[in-house]
C-alpha positions as CSV (number, residue, x, y, z in Angstrom):
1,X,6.5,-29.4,17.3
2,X,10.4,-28.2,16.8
3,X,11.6,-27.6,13.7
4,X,15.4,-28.0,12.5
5,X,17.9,-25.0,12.2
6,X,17.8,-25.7,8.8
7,X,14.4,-24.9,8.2
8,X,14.2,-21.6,10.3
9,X,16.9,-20.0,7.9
10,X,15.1,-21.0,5.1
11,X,11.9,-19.5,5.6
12,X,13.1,-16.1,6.9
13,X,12.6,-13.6,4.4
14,X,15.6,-11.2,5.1
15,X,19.0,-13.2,5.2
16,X,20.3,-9.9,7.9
17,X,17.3,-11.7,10.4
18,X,18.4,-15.3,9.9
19,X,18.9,-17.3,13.4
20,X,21.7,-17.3,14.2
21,X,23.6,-20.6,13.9
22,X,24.4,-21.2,17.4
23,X,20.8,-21.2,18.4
24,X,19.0,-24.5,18.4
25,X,16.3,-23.9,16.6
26,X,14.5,-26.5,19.3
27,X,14.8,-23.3,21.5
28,X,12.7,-21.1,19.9
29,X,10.1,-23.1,20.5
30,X,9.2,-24.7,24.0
31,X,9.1,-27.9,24.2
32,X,8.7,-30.9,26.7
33,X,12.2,-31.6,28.3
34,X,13.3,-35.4,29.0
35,X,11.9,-37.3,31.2
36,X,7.8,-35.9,31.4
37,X,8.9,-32.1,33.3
38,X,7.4,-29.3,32.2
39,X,9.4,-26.4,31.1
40,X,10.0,-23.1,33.1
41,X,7.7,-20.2,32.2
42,X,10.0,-17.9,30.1
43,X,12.8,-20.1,28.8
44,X,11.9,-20.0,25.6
45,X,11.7,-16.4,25.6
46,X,15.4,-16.0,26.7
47,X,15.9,-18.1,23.3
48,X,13.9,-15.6,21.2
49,X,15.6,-12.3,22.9
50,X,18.7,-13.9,21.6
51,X,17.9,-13.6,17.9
52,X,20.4,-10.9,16.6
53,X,18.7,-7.5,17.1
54,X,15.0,-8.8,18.8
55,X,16.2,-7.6,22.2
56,X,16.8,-4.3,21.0
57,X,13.3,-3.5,18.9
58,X,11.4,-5.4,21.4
59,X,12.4,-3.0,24.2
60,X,12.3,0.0,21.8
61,X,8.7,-1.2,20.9
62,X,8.0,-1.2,24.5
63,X,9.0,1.9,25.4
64,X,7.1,3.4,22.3
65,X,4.0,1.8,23.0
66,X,3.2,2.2,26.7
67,X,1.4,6.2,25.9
68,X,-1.0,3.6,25.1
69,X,-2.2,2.5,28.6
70,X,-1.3,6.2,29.5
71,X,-2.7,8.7,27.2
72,X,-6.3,8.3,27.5
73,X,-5.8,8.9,31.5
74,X,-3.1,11.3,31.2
75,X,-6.0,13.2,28.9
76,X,-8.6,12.8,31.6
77,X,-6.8,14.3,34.1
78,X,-5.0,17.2,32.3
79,X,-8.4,18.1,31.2
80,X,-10.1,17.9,34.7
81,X,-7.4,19.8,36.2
82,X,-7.9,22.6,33.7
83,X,-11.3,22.8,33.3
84,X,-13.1,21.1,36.1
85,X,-15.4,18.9,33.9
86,X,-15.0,15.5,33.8
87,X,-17.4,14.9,31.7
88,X,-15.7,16.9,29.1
89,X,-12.4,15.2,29.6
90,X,-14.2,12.1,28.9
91,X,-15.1,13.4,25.8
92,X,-11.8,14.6,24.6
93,X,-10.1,11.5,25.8
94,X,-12.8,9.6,23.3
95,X,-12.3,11.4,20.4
96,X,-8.5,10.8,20.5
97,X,-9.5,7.0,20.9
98,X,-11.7,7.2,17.7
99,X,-8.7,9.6,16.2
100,X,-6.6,6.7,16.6
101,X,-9.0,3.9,15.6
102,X,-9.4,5.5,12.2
103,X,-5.4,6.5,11.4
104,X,-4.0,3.9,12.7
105,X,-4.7,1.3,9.6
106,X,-4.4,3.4,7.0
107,X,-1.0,4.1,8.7
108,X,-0.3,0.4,9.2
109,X,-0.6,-0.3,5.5
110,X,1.4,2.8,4.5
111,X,4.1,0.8,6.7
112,X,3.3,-2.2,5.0
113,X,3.8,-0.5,1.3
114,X,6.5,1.8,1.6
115,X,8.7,0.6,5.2
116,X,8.1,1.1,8.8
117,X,10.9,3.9,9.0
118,X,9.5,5.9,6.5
119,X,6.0,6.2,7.9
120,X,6.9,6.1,11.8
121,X,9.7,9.1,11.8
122,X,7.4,11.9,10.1
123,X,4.0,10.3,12.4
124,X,6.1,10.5,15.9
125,X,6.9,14.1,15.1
126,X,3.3,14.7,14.3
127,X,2.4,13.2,17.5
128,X,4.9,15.0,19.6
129,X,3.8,18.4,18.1
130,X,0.2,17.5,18.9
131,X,1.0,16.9,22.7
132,X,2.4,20.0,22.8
133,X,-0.3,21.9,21.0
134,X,-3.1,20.1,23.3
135,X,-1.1,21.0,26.4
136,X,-0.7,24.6,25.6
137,X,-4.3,25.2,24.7
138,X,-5.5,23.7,27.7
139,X,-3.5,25.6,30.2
140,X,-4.9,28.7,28.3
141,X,-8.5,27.5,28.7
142,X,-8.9,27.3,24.9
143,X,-13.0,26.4,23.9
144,X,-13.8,23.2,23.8
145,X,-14.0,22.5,20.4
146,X,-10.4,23.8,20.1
147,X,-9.4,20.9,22.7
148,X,-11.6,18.0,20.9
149,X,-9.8,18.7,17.5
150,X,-6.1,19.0,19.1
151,X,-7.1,15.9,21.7
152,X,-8.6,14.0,18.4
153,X,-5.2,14.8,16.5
154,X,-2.9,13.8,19.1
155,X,-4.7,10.5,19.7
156,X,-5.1,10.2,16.2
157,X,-1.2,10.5,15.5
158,X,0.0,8.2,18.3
159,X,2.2,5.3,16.5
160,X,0.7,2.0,16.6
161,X,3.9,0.0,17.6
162,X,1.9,-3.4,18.8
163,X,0.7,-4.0,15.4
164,X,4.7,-3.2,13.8
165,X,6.2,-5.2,16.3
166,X,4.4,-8.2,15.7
167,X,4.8,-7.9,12.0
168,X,8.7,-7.8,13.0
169,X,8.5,-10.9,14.7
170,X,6.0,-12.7,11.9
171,X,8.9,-11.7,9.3
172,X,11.6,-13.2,11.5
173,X,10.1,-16.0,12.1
174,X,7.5,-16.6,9.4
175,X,6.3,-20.4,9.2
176,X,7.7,-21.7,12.7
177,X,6.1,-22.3,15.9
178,X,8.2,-20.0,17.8
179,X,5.8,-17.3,16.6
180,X,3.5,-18.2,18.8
181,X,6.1,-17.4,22.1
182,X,7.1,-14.2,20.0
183,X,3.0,-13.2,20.0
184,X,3.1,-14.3,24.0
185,X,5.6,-12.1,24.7
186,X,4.4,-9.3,23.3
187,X,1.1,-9.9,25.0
188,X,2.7,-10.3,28.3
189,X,4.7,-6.6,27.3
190,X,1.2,-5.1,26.9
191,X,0.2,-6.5,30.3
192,X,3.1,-5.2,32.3
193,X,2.5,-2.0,30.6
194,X,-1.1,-1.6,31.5
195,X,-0.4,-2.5,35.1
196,X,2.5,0.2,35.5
197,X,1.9,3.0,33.0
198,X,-1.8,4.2,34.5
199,X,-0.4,4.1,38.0
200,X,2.8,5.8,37.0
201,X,0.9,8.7,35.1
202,X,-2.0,9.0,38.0
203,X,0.9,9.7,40.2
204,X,2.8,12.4,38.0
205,X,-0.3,14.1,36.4
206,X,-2.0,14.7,40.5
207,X,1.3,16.4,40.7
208,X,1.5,18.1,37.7
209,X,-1.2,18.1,35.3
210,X,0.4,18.3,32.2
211,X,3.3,15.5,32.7
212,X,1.0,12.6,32.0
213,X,0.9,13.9,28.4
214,X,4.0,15.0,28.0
215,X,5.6,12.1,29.9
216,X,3.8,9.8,26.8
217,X,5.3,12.1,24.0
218,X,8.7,11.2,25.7
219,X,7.9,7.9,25.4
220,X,6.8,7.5,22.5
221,X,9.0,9.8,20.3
222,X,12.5,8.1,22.1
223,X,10.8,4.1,21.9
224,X,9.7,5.2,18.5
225,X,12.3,7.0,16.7
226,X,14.9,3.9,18.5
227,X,12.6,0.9,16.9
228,X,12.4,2.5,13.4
229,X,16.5,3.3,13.8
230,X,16.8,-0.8,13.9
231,X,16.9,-1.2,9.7
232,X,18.5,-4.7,9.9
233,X,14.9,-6.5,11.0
234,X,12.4,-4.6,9.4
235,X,10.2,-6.3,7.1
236,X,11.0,-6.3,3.5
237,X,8.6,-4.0,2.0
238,X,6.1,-6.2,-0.4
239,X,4.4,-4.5,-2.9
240,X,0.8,-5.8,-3.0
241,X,0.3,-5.5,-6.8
242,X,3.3,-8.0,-7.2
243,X,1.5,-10.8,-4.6
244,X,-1.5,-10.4,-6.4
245,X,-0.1,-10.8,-9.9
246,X,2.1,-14.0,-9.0
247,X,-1.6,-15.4,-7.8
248,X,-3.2,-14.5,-11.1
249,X,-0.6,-15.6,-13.0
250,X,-0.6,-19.0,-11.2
251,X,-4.3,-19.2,-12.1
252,X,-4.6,-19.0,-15.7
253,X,-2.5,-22.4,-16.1
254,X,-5.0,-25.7,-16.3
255,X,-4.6,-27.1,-13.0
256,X,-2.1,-24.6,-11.6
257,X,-1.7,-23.7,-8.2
258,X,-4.3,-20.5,-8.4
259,X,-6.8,-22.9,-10.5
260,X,-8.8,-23.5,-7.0
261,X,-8.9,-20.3,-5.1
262,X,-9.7,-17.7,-8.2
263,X,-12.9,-17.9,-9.3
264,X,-14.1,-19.1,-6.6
265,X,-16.0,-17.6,-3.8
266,X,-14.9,-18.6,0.3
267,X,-17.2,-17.9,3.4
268,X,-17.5,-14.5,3.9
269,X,-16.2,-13.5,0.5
270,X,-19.0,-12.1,-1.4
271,X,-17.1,-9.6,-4.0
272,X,-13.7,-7.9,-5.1
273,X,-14.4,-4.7,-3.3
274,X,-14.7,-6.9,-0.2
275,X,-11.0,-7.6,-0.5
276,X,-10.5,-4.6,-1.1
277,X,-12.3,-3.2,2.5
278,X,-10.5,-5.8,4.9
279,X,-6.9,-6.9,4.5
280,X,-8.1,-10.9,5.5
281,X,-11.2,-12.5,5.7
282,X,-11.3,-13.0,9.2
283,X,-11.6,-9.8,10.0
284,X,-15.2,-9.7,9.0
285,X,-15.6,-11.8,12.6
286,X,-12.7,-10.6,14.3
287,X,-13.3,-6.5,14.1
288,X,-16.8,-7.2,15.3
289,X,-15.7,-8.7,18.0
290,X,-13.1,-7.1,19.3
291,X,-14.8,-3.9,19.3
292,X,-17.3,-5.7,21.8
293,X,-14.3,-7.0,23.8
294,X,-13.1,-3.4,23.8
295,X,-16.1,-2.5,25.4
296,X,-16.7,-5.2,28.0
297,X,-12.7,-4.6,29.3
298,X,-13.7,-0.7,29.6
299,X,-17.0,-1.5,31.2
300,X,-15.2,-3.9,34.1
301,X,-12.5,-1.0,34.3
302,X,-15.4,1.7,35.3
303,X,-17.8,-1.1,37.2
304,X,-14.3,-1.5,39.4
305,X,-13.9,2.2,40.1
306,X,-17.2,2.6,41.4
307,X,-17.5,-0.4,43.3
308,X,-14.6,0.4,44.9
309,X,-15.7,3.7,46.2
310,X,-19.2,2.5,47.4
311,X,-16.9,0.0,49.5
312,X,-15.2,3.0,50.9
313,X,-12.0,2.4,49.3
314,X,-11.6,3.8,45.7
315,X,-7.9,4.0,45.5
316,X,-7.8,0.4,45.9
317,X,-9.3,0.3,42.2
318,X,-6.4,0.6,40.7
319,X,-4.6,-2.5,42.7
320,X,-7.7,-4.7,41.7
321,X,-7.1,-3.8,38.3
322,X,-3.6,-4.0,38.3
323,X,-4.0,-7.3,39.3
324,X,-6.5,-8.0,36.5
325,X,-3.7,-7.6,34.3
326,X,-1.3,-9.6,35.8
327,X,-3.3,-12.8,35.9
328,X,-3.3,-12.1,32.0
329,X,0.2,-11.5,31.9
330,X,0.8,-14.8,34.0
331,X,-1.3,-16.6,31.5
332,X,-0.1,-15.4,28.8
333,X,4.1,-16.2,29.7
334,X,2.5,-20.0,30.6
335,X,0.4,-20.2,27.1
336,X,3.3,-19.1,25.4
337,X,5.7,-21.3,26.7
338,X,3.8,-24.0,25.2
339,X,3.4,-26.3,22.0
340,X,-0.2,-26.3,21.2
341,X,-2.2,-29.3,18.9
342,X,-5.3,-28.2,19.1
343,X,-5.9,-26.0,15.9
344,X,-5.7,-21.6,16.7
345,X,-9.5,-20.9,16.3
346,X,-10.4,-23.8,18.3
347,X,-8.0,-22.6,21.4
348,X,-9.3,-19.0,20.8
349,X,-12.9,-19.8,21.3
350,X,-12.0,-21.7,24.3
351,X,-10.4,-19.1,25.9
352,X,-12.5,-16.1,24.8
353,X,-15.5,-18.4,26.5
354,X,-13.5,-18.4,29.4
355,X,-12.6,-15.0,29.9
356,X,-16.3,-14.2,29.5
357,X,-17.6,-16.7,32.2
358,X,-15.0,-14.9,34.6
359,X,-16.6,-11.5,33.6
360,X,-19.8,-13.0,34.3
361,X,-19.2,-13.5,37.9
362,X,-17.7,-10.0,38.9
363,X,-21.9,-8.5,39.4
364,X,-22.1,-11.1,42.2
365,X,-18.5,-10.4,44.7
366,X,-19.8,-9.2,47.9
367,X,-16.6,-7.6,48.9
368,X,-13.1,-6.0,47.3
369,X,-11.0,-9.2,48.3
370,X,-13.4,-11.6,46.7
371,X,-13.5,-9.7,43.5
372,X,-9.7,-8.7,43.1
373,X,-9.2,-13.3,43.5
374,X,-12.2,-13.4,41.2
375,X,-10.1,-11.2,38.8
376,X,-6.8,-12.5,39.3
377,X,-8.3,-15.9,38.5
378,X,-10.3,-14.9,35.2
379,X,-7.4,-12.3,33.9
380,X,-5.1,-16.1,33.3
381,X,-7.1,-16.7,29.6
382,X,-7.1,-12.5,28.0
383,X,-3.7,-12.7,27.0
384,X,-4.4,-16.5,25.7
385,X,-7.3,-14.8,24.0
386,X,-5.5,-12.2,22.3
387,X,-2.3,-14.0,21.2
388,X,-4.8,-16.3,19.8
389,X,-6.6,-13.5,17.8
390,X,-3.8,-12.0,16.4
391,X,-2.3,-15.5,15.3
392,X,-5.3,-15.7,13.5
393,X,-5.3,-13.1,11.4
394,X,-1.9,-13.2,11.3
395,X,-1.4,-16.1,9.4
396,X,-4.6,-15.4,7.6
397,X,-2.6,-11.9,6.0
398,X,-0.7,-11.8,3.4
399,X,2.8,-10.0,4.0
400,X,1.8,-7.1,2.1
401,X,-1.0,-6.5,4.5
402,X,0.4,-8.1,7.5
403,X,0.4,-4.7,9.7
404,X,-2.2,-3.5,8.8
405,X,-4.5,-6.4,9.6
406,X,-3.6,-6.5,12.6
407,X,-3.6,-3.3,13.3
408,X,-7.2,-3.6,12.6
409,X,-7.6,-5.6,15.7
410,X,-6.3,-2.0,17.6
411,X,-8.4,0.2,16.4
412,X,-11.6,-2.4,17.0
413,X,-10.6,-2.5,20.5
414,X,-10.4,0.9,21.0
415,X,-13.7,2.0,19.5
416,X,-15.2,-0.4,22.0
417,X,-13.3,0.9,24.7
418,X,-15.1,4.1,23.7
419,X,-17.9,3.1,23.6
420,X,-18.3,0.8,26.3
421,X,-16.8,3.7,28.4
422,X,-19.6,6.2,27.0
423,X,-22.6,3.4,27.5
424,X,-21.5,1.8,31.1
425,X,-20.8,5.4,32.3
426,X,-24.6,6.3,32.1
427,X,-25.5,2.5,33.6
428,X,-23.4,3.2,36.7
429,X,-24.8,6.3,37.1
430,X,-28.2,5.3,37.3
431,X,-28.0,1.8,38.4
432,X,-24.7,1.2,40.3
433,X,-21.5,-1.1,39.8
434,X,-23.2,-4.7,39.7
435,X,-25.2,-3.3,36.6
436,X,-22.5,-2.2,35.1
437,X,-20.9,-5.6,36.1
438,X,-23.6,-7.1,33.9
439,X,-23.4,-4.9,30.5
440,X,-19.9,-6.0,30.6
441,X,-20.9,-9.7,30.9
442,X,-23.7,-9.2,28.1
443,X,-20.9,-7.5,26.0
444,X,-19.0,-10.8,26.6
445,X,-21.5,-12.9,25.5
446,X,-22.1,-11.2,22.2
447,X,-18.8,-11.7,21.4
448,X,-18.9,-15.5,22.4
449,X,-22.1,-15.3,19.9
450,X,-19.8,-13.6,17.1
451,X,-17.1,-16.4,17.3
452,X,-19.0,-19.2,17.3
453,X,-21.0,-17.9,14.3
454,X,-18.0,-17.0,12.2
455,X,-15.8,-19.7,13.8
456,X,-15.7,-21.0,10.1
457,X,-13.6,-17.3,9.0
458,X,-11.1,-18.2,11.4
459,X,-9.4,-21.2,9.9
460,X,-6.0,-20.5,8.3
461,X,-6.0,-19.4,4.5
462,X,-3.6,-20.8,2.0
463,X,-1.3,-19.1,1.1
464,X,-3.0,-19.5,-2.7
465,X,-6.0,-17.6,-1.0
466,X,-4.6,-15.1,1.0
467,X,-2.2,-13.4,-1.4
468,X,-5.8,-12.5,-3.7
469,X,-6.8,-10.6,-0.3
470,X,-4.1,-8.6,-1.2
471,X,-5.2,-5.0,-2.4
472,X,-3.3,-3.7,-5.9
């Protein structure tokens, strides 16, 4: 599965984020030392945070990205604090979730067209300006549809670094298999960050209301304003009417390179203005289902809470949760860490069936101890699951709609985690924890249902095919 040095230079697209000589390109990606051992979790990781400048955006994209395990909380409780409605701080906190859902691709494909820097810079100020004006007009009791608009705006603005990162990585490395450790790590990063940031802004915003929001406009502008500083590895910008006329051009030659793909219709292609809609054809599976996942993770989150307080111990939800997400970040640093045969959309059904099967065995833990083994034990395949997805569509996307493809797997997510929130809410009220233990389950097997009907959208495009999803 290793590739020479040789080759990794070659097929990097900007010579100022070549690998550097010295690096064995056998580092970047895992492999099976001498003699049958199996390689330490993490080693080739060390290799990839070597790569001139990837230490440096990868942090900054860490730092800039964590508001988004902390914003939605830090919301809640500012708003509870001020007004004493928790049902209206639910409500505020979903409309920035939708906010961002809906600006987040149209922002990712400004990145895409005109340059990370250029689109991050002006949207972190927005963003910072937006905390501020939400704070304010909550500590002065403003009407509620005052806070919905300046909650929806805030959310709305928040940068979506996952997405940018990932694209910085897929431009680094674009062709070898050390992008699937790069998409590991990054999954592991939004692990670590989901099992620090809630506790970490639950603690400050009980203290002081208003620092949860404010501590994620600190975040975000300084993590922000530091990746889209790092010139040197952004990708190059791509202009997607150029992609599409090299394809067209390749077509009209008898038995060219386009002869095959243009003029002719694939699965789940049904028209021009369907390329046009969704950057990748995958994505006519993948959104779907994500947004379902969305809702099952927010449905376990809530089902947790509650069962956790009829057992007489709420604030241990947030421990049993926490270590959710660090079976997923465990799995996640041992999936990376290895070379895989079996094609991507094969490996992502398999785990997305088995994340769903440990779901479906939360309704029946009699006790908190069961349940938080139950969920350390089914957390090892989500980030297995997601690295998977966004492989998928990465390598389905051509580079002029990399980041905003996957970006589209983001905002999916999060309008499931609004919804589920809104739905499971209502079940737990009526019906109690286990029920809401089984709408998550259901949730699960709908996406299960999704992927193994549009399993055939998941298979890599050529290249020949992928540059005509390409909008001009």
């Amino acid at each position: 599965m290793s590739v020479s040095r040789g080759t990794v230079i070659a097929e990097v697209p900007d010579p100022m984020t070549q690998v550097p000589a010295g690096l064995d390109a056998g580092q970047l990606e895992p492999r099976e030392p001498a003699g049958g051992g199996r390689p330490g979790p993490g080693a080739g990781y060390l290799a990839l945070l070597r790569i001139p400048g990837a230490a440096r955006f990868c942090v900054a994209a860490a730092v800039g990205r964590a508001p988004m395990a902390m914003l939605g909380l830090g919301t809640v409780l500012l708003v509870a604090a001020g007004t004493g409605r928790y049902g209206l701080a639910g409500l505020v906190s979903g409309a920035g979730s939708v906010g961002y859902a809906v600006a987040a691709p149209p922002m990712a494909r400004l990145a895409d067209r005109f340059g990370q820097h250029r689109v991050l810079r002006p949207l972190v100020a927005v963003f910072a300006a937006s905390c501020v004006v939400f704070v304010v007009c909550v500590e002065l009791g403003a009407p509620v549809w005052v806070l919905l608009i300046t909650g929806c705006l805030a959310g709305s603005s928040m940068p979506s670094l996952g997405s940018m990162v990932r694209a910085r990585w897929s431009a680094l490395l674009d062709g070898t298999p050390a992008l699937h450790s790069a998409f590991a790590l990054e999954s592991v990063v939004d692990e670590m960050i989901f099992v620090i940031g809630p506790a970490l802004v639950t603690v400050l915003a009980t203290a002081l209301p208003p620092s949860g929001v404010l501590l994620c406009m600190v975040l975000s502008v300084t993590g922000t304003l530091i990746f889209a500083a790092q010139r040197q590895t952004e990708p190059p910008i791509r202009p997607a009417h150029q992609v599409t006329g090299r394809s067209q051009a390749g077509a009209t030659k008898p038995g060219g390179p386009g002869r095959s793909s243009v003029g002719r219709s694939r699965p789940g292609q049904s028209s021009a203005g369907a390329r046009r809609r969704l950057p990748v054809p995958g994505l006519a599976t993948m959104a779907p289902l994500y947004l379902f996942l969305g809702a099952m993770f927010a449905s376990v989150d809530l089902s947790t809470i509650d069962f956790a307080q009829q057992q007489g111990h709420k604030p241990l939800a947030g421990f049993i949760l926490g270590t959710y997400a660090f079976g997923s970040a465990i799995g996640g640093l041992w999936y990376g860490s290895r070379a895989w045969r079996a094609p991507v959309q094969r490996r992502f059904a398999l785990t997305l069936i088995l994340t769903v099967a440990g779901v479906a065995t939360f309704w029946a833990q009699p006790a908190l101890i069961t349940l938080d083994a139950g969920m350390l034990v089914a957390g090892l395949t989500i980030s297995p699951t997601l690295i998977a997805g966004y492989s998928l569509i990465e390598r389905q996307a051509a580079p002029s709609r990399r980041t905003e493809a996957m970006t589209w797997l983001s905002s999916a997510i999060s309008i499931g985690v609004a919804i589920g929130s809104s739905v499971c809410g209502r079940i737990i009220d009526d019906l109690g924890p286990r029920w809401g233990y089984g709408f998550a389950a259901s949730c699960g097997l709908i996406t299960v249902m999704i992927c193994l009907v549009g399993l055939r959208r998941l298979r890599a495009t050529p290249d020949s095919e992928a540059e005509q999803w390409a909008d001009a």
